[in-house]
Wavefront OBJ file of the C-alpha trace (Angstrom):
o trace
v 86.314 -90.549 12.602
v 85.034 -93.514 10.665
v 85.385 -93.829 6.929
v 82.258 -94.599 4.540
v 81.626 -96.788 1.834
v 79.102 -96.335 -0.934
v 77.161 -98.694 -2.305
v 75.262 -98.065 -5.811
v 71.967 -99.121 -6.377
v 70.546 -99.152 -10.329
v 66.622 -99.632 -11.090
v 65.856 -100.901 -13.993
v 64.977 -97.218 -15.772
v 68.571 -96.643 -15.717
v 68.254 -94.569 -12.297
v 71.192 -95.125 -9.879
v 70.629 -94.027 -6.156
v 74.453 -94.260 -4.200
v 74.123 -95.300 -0.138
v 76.737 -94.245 2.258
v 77.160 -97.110 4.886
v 80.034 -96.695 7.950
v 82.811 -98.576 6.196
v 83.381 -102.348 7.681
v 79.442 -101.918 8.946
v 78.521 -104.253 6.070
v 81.516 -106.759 6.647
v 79.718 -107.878 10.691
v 76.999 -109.235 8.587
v 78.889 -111.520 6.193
v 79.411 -114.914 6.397
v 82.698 -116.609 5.519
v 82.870 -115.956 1.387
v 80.095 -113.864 1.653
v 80.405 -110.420 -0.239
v 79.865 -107.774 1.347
v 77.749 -105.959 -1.947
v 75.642 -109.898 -1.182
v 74.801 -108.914 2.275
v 73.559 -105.586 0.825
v 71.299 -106.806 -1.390
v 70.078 -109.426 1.746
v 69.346 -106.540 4.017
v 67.787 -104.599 0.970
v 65.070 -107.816 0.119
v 64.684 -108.412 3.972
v 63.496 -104.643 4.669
v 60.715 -104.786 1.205
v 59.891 -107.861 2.581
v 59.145 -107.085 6.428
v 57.508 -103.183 5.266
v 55.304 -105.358 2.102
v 54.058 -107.478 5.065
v 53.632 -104.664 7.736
v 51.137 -102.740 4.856
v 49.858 -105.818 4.152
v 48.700 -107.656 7.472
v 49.169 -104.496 10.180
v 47.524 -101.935 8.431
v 44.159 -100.621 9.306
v 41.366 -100.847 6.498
v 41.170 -103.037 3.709
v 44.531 -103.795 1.598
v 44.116 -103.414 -2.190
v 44.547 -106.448 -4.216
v 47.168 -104.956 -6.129
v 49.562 -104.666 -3.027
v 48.293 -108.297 -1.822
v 50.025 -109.822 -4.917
v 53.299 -107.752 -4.346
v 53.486 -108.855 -0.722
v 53.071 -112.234 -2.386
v 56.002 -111.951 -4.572
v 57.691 -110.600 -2.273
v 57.481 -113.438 -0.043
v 58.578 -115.552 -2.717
v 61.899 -113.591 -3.363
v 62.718 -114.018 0.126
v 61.923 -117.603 0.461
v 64.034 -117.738 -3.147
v 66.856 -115.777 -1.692
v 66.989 -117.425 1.891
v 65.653 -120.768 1.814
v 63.023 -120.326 3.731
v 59.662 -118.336 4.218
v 59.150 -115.116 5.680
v 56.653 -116.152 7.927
v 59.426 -119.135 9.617
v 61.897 -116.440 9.450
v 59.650 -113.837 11.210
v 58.036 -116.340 13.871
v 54.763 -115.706 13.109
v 52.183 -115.988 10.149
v 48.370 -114.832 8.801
l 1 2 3 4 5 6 7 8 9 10 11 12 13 14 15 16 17 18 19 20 21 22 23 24 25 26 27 28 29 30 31 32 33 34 35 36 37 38 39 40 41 42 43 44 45 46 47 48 49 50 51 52 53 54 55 56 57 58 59 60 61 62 63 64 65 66 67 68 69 70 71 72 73 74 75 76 77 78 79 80 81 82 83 84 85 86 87 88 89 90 91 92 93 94
């Protein structure tokens, strides 16, 4: 049987949501001084990020402008984060 961790996630309202990963699941993903509460937060940003740009650019109809600028921000905070755009990071761009 393999142990969990639980990671605790707080919104700014004060809300706290706690996520149950396998324990050591989170440790394959970090890189040497790397914690593994960083590599969280990475996969957490990379998701928004790749589900902001699948509403965005895959979606059928028109995209309100409202959820144009958060994709946009949201590419930002991953370039921010990882040092380089979503698009270079995804192979492809709009």
């Amino acid at each position: 049987m393999v142990d969990t961790e639980t990671y605790t996630i707080e919104a700014p309202n004060g809300d706290t949501e706690e996520i149950e990963l396998p324990a050591g699941l989170a440790d394959v993903f970090t890189e040497q001084g790397e914690s593994t509460t960083a590599v969280v937060g990475d996969l957490l940003v990379q998701s928004f990020a790749q589900q902001a740009h699948a509403v965005v650019h895959h979606s059928q109809g028109e995209t309100p402008a409202d959820l144009e600028a958060l994709n946009g921000k949201m590419e930002e905070l991953f370039e921010e984060r990882f040092g380089v755009s979503l698009d270079e990071a995804m192979g492809h761009s709009h």
